[in-house]
KELOLO-429136 format. One record per residue: residue in three letters; z, x, y of N, C-alpha, C, O, CB in turn. Coordinates in steps of 0.02 Angstrom, whole numbers, padded with zeros to 5 digits, always signed. Glycine has a CB too. Layout:
ALAZXYZXYZXYZXYZXY ...
END
This chain:
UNK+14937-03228+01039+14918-03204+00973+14844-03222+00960+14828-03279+00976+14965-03233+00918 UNK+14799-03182+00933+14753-03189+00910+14734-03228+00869+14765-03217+00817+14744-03155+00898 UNK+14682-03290+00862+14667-03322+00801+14603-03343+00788+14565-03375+00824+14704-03372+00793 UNK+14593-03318+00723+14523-03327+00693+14479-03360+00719+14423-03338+00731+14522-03351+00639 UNK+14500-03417+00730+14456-03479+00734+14424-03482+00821+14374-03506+00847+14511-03555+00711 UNK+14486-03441+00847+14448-03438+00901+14413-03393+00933+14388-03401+00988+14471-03453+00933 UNK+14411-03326+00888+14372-03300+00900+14301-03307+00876+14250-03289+00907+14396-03262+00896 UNK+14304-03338+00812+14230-03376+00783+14217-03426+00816+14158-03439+00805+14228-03404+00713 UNK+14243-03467+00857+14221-03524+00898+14191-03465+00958+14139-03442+00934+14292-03589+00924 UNK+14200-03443+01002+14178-03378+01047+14105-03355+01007+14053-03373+01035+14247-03306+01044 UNK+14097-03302+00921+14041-03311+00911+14000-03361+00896+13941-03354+00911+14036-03283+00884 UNK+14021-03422+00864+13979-03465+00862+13954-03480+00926+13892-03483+00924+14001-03513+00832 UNK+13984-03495+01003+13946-03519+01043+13898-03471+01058+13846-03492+01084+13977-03545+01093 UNK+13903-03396+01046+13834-03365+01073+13782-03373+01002+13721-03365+01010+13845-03268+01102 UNK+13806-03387+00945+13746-03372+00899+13736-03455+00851+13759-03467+00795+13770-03288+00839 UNK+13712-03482+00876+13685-03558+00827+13687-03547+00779+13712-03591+00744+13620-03590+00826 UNK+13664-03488+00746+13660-03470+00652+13717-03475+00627+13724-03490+00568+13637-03394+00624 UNK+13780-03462+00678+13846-03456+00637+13893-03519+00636+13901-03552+00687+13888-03397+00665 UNK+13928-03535+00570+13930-03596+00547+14019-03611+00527+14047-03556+00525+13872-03599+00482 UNK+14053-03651+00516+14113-03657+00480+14067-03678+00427+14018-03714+00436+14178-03706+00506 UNK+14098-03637+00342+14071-03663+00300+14154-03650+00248+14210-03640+00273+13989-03627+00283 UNK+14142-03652+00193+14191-03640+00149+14181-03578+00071+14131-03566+00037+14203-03716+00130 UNK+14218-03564+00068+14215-03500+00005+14277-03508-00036+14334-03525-00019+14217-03412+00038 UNK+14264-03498-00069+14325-03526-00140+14359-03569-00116+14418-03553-00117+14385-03474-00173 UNK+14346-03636-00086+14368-03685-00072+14422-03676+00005+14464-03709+00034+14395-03706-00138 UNK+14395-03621+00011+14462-03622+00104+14395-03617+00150+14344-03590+00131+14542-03518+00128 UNK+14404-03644+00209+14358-03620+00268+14341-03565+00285+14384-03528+00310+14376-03634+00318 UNK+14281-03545+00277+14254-03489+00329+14182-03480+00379+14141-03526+00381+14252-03434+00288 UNK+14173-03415+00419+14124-03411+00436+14068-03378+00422+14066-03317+00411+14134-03407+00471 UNK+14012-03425+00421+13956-03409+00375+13914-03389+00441+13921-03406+00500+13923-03477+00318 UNK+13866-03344+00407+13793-03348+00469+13746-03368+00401+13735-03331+00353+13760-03247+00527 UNK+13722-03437+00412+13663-03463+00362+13713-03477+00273+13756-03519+00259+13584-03379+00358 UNK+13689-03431+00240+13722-03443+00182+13749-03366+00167+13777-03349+00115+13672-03479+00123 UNK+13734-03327+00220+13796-03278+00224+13866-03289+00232+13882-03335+00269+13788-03243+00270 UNK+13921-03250+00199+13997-03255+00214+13994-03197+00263+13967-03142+00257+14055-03244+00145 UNK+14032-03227+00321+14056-03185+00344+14133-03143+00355+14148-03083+00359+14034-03200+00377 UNK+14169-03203+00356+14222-03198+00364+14290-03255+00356+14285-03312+00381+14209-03175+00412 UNK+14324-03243+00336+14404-03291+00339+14451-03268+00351+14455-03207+00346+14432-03321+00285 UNK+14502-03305+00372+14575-03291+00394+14599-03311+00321+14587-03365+00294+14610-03340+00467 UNK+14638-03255+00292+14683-03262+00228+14747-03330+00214+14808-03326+00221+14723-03189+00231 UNK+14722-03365+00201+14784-03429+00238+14879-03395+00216+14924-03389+00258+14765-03540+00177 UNK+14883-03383+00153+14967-03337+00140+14989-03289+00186+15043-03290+00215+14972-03289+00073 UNK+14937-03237+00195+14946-03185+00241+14922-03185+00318+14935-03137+00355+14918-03134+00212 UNK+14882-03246+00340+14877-03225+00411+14813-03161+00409+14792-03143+00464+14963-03195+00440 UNK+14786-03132+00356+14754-03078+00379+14671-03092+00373+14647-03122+00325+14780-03014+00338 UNK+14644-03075+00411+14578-03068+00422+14538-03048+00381+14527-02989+00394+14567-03038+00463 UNK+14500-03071+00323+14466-03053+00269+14382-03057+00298+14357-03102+00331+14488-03105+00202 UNK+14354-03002+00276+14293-02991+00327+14257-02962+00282+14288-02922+00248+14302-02947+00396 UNK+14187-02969+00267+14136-02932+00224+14092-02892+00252+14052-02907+00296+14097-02973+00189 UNK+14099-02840+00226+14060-02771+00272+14034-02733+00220+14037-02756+00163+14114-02716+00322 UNK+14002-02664+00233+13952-02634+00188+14014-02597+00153+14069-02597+00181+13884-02584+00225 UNK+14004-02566+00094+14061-02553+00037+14087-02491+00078+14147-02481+00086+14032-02535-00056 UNK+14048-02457+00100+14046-02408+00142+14109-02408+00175+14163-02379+00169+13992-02412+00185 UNK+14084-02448+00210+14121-02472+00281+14217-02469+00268+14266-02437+00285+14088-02572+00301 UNK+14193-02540+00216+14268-02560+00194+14307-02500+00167+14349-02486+00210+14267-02617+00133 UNK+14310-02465+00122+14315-02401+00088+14358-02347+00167+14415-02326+00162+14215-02373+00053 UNK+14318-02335+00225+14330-02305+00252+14388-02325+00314+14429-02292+00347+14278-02287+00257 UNK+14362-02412+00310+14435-02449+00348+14505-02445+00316+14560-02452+00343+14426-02530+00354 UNK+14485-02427+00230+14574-02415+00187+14560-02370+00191+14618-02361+00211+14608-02434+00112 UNK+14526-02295+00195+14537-02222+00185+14594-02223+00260+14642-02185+00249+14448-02164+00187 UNK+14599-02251+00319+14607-02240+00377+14669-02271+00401+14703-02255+00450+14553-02257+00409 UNK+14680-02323+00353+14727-02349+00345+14733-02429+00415+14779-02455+00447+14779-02282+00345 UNK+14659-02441+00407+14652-02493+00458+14646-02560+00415+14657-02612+00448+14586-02478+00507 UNK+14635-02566+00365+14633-02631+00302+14662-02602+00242+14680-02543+00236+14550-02659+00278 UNK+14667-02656+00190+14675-02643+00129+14634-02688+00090+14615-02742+00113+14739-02643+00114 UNK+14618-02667+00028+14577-02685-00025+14591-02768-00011+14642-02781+00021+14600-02649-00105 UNK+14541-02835-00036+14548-02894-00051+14513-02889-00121+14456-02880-00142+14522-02943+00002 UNK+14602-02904-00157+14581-02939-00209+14608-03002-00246+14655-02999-00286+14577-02901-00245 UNK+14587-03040-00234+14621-03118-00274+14599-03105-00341+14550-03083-00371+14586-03205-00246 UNK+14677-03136-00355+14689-03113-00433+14668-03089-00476+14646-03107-00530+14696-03139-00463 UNK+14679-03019-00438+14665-02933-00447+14590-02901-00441+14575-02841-00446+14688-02910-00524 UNK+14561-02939-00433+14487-02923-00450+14459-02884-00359+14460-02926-00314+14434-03020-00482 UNK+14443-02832-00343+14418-02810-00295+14367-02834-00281+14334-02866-00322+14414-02760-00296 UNK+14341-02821-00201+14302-02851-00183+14281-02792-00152+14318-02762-00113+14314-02910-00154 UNK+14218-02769-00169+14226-02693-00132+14182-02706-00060+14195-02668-00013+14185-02616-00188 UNK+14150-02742-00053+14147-02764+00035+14191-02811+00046+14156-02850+00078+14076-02796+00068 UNK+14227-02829+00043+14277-02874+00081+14343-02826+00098+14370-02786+00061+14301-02944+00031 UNK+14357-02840+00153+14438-02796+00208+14475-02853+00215+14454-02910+00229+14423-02756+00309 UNK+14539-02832+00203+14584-02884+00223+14611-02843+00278+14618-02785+00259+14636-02912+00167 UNK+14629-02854+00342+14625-02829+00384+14683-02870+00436+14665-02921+00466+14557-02823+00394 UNK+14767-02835+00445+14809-02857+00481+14829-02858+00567+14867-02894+00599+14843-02835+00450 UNK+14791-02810+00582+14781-02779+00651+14750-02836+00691+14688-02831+00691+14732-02710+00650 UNK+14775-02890+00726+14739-02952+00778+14705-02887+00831+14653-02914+00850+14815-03023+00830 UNK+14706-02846+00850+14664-02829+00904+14613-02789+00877+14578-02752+00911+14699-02794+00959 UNK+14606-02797+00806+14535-02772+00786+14478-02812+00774+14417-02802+00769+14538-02741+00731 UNK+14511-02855+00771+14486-02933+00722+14415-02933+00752+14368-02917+00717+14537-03026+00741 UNK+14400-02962+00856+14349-02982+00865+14297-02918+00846+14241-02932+00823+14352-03011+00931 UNK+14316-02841+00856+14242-02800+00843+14239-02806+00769+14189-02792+00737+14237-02710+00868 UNK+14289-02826+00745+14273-02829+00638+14214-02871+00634+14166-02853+00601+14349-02881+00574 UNK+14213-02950+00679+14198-03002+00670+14124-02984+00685+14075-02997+00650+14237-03051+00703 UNK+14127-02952+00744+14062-02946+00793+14002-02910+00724+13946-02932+00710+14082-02877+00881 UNK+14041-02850+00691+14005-02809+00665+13984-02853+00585+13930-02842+00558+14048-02734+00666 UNK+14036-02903+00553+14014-02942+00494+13956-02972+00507+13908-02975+00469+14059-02991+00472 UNK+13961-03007+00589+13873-03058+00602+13849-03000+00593+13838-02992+00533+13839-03106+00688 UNK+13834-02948+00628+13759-02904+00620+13751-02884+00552+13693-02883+00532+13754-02832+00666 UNK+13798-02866+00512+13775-02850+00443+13744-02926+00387+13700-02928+00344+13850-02810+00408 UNK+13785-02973+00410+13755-03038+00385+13673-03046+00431+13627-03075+00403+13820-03110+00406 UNK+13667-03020+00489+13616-03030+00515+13543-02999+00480+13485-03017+00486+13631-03009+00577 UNK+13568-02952+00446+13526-02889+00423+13509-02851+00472+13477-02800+00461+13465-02901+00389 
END
């Protein structure tokens, strides 16, 4: 089974910028004081920040669904259940955190 952490341990060793940091008090991965990404701790699912764009077209497709903690949308953030999408989700959050 796929898990977060090790696929962010994998990007962290190619990119120094990317960090364990924390976001509303749970662990995640930052590049700098970018969010990039967390594993949903209730659900197991992959919460990932991408261009609104992006996200929008991962629920039109039916590859994520909306993240919203207590109710409030996040319109770049995917919560995202699919483990064999996870590492290109991940790959593509650094480059957009990258600019």
């Amino acid at each position: 089974m796929t898990d977060f952490w090790d696929i962010a341990g994998e990007l962290m060793a190619r990119d120094a910028r990317l960090v364990q940091g924390t976001i509303m008090g749970h662990p995640c991965l930052r590049l700098g004081a970018e969010f990039v990404a967390m594993p949903e701790l209730k659900t197991e699912r992959l919460i990932v920040k991408l261009d609104a764009t992006r996200v929008a077209e991962l629920i039109d497709t039916g590859d994520a669904t909306s993240f919203a903690p207590a109710g409030r949308v996040f319109k770049e953030w995917a919560a995202v259940e699919d483990r064999s999408r996870w590492p290109a989700l991940l790959a593509e959050a650094v480059a957009k955190a990258a600019g």
